[in-house]
C-alpha atoms as a printed R data frame, in Angstrom:
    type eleno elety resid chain resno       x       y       z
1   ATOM     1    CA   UNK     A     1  74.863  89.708  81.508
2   ATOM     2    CA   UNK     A     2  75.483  90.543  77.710
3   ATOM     3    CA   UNK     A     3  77.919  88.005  77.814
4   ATOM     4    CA   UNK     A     4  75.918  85.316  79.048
5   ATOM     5    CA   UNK     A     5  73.375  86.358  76.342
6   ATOM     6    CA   UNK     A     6  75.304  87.047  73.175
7   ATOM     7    CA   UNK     A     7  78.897  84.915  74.010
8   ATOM     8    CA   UNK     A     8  77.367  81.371  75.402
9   ATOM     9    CA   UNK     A     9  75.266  78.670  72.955
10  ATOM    10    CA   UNK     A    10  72.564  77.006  74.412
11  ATOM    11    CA   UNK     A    11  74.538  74.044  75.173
12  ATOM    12    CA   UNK     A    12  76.709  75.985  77.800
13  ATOM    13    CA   UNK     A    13  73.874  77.924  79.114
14  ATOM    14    CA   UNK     A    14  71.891  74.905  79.587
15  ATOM    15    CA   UNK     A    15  75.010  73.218  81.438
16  ATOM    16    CA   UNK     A    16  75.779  75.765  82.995
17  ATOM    17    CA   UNK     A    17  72.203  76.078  84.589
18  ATOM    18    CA   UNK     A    18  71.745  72.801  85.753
19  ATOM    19    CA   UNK     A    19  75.893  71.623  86.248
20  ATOM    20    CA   UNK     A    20  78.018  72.071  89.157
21  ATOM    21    CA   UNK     A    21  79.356  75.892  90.033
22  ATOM    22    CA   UNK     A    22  82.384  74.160  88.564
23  ATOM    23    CA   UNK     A    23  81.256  75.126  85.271
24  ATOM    24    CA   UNK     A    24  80.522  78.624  86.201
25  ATOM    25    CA   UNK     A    25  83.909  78.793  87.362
26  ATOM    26    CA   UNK     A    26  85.568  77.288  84.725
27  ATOM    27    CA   UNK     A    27  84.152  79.881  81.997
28  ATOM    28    CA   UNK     A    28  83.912  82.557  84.092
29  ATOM    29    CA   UNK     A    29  87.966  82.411  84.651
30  ATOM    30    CA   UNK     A    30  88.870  81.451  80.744
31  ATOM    31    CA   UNK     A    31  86.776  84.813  80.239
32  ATOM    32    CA   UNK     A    32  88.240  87.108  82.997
33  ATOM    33    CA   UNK     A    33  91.715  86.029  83.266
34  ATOM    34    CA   UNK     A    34  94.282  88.025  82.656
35  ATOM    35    CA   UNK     A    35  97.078  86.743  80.090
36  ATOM    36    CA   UNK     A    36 100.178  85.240  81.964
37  ATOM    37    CA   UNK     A    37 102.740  87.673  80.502
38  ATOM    38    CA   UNK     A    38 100.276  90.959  81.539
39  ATOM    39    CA   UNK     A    39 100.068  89.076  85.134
40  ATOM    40    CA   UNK     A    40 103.775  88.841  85.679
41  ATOM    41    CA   UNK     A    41 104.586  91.904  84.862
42  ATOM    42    CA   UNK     A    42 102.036  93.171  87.258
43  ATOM    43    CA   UNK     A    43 103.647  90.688  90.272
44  ATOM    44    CA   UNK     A    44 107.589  92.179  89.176
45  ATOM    45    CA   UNK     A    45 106.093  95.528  89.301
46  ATOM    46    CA   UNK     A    46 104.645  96.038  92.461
47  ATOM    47    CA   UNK     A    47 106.551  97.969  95.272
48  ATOM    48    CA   UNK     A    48 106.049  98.569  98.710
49  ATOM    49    CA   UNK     A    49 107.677 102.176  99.022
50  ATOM    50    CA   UNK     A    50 109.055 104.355 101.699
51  ATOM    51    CA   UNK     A    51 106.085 106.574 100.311
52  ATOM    52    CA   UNK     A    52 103.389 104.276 100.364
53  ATOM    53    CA   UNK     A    53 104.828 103.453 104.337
54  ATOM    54    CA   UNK     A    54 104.863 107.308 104.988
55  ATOM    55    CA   UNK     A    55 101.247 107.557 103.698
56  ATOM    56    CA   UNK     A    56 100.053 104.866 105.851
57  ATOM    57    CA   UNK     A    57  98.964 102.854 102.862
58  ATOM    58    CA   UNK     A    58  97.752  99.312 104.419
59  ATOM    59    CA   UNK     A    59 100.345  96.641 103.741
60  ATOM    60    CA   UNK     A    60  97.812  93.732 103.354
61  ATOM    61    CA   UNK     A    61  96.324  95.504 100.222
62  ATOM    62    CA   UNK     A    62  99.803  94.613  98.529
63  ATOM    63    CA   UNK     A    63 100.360  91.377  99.649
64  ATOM    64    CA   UNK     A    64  96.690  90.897  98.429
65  ATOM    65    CA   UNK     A    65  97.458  92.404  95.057
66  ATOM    66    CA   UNK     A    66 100.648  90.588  93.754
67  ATOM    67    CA   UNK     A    67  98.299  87.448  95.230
68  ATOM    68    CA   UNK     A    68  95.691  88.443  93.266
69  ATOM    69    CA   UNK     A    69  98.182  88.331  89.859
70  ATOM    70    CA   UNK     A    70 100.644  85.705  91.062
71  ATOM    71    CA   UNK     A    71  98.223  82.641  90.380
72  ATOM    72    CA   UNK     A    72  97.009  84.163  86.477
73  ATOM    73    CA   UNK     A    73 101.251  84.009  86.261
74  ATOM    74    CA   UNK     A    74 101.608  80.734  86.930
75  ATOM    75    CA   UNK     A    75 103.667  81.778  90.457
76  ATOM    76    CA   UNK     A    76 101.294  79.029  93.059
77  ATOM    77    CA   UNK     A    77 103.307  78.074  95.299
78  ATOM    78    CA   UNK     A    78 102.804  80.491  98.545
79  ATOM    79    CA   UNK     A    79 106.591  80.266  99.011
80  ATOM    80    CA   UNK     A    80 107.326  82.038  96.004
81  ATOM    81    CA   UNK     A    81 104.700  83.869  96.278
82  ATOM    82    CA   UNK     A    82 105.575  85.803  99.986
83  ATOM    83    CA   UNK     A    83 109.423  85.666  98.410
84  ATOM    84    CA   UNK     A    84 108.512  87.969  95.559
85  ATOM    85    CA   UNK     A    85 106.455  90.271  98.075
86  ATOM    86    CA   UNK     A    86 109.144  90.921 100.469
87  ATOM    87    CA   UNK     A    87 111.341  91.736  97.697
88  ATOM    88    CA   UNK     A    88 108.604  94.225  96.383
89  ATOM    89    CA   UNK     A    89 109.038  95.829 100.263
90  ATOM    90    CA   UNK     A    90 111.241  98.571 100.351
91  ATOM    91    CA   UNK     A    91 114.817  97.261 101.845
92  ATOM    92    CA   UNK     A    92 115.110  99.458 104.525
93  ATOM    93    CA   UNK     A    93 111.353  98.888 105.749
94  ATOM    94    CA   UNK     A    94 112.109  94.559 104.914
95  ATOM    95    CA   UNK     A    95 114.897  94.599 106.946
96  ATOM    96    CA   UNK     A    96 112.535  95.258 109.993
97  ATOM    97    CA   UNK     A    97 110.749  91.535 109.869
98  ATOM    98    CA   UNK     A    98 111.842  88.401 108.970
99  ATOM    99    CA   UNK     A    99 112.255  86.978 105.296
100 ATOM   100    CA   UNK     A   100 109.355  84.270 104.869
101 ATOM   101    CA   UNK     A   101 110.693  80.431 105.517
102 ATOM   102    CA   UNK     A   102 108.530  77.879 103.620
103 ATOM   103    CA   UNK     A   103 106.577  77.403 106.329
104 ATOM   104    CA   UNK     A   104 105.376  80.480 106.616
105 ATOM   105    CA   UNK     A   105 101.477  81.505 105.439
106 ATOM   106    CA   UNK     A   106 100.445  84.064 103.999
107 ATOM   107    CA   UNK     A   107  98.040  85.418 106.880
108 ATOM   108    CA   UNK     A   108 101.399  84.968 109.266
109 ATOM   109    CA   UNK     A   109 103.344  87.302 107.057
110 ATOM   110    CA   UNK     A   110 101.092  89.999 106.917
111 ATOM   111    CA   UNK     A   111 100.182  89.797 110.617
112 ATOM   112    CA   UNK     A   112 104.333  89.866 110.659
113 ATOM   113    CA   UNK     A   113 103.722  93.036 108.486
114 ATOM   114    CA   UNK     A   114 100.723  94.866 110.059
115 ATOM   115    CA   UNK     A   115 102.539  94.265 113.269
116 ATOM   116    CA   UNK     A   116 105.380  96.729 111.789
117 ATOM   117    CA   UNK     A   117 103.023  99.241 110.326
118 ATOM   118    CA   UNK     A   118 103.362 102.034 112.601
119 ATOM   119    CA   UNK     A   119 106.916 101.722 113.138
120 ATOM   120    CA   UNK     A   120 107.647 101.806 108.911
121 ATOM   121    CA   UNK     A   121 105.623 104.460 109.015
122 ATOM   122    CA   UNK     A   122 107.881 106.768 110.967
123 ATOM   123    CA   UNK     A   123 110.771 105.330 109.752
124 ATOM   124    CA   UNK     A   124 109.565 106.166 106.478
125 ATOM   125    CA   UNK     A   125 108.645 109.808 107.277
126 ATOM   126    CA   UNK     A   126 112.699 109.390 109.058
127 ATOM   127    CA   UNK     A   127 114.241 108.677 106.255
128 ATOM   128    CA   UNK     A   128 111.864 110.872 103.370
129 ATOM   129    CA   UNK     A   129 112.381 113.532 105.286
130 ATOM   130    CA   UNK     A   130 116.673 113.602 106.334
131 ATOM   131    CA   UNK     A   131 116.653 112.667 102.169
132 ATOM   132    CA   UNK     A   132 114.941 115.922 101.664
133 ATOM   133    CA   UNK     A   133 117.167 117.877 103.669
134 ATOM   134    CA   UNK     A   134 120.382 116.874 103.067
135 ATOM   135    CA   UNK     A   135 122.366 119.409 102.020
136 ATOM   136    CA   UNK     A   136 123.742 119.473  98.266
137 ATOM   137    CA   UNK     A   137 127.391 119.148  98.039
138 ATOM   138    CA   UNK     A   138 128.596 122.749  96.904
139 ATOM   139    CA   UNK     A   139 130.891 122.534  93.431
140 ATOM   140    CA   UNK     A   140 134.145 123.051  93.085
């Protein structure tokens, strides 16, 4: 509210009172949005891990969050956008669906994901676990 009081002039609080919710939209995302270069790094960032699959951490929650920062980074097209999000999935746990085709939507991928859930998850816990207790190699 303190921004609506102390950051708008009575022009834009006027228009925005009586204009379309376009307005309110309009200065509500020059406000919020994050810069471009803070938003990419967040979408390059993200990973999918053999942890997060071994935790049971929900799979839609990261397709929603490089989303979420793909359109403040200029990355629209849904494409691009389910591309860079099955790169951000862990190979081994990626190589149990299939790679998104252009047609594909965003709510088909993660169905295509959520589908898999249970089964990363124990691969996941597979794989953590023979990591943890393979032997070392003894020196020489």
């Amino acid at each position: 509210m303190e921004w609506y009081t102390d950051t708008l002039t009575t022009f834009e609080k006027e228009a925005l009172r009586t204009g379309p919710i376009k307005l309110w939209y309009d200065r509500l995302e020059i406000k919020w949005k994050i810069p471009t270069t803070v938003a990419v790094k967040k979408v390059l960032s993200a990973r999918y891990t053999l942890e997060d699959a071994a935790a049971g951490k929900d799979i839609a929650a990261h397709v929603h969050y490089v989303m979420r920062h793909a359109k403040p980074a200029n990355i629209d097209e849904s494409y691009a956008q389910l591309s860079i999000i099955y790169g951000s999935i862990n190979p081994i746990l990626h190589g149990l669906i299939s790679a998104p085709t252009p047609e594909t939507t965003s709510d088909q991928f993660i169905q295509a994901c959520e589908a898999q859930q249970e089964i990363w998850n124990e691969t996941a816990k597979f794989h953590l676990r023979s990591h943890r207790q393979s032997p070392s190699q003894p020196s020489r």
